[in-house]
C-alpha positions, 0 to 999 in steps of 0.5 A: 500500500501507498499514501503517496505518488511523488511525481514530478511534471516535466518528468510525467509528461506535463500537467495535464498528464499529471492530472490523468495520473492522479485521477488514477491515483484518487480512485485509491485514496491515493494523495498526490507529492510532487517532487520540488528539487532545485535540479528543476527550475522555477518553472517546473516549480510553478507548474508543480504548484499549480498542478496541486492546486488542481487536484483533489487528492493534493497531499504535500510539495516538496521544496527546495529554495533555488539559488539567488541567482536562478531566482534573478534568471527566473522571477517568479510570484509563488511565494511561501507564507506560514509554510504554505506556497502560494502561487502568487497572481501572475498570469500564467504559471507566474514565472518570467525569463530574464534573457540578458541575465541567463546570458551571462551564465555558461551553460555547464551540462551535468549528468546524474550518475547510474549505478550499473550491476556486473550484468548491466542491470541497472541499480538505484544509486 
């Protein structure tokens, strides 16, 4: 038995994949945890939030503060208060880009590591 389906939107195939996922998941009492890892951006942030607030099985939303940078990259009008998000009052998910700015950052491609067993069978590292 679960109580919790952590998911993450970019990953899931967007919101109204997600959505579909979670309907699933409801039919089961099951309550929905989106991942919240500053790996994602702020955009992906927003778009977890507004896919919480969207759902009737909502359960929690991982989250991790991104760095003073990414947030000057990526203004956004979600916000924390009382430990609650609040999605702010921007149109759309909230979030802008700064191009001037992000140009000014190198793009540095990094890769997450996988663990391998002798006979090729992937292990959780």
């Amino acid at each position: 038995l679960i109580d919790y389906i952590r998911a993450t939107v970019v990953h899931a195939g967007g919101i109204t994949h997600l959505r579909r996922v979670a309907a699933l998941a409801d039919l089961y009492q099951v309550r929905t945890g989106c991942h919240g890892a500053t790996d994602l951006s702020p955009v992906s942030m927003a778009a977890a939030l507004h896919f919480g607030l969207s759902v009737p099985n909502f359960g929690v939303q991982e989250y991790m503060r991104h760095s003073a940078e990414t947030d000057a990259v990526f203004p956004h009008g979600y916000s924390i208060n009382q430990g609650m998000m609040h999605p702010g009052d921007a149109p759309g998910l909230g979030v802008d880009l700064d191009e001037d700015l992000a140009a000014k950052y190198d793009y540095k491609r990094a890769y997450l590591p996988v663990n391998r067993l002798e006979d090729g069978t992937m292990f959780n590292w």
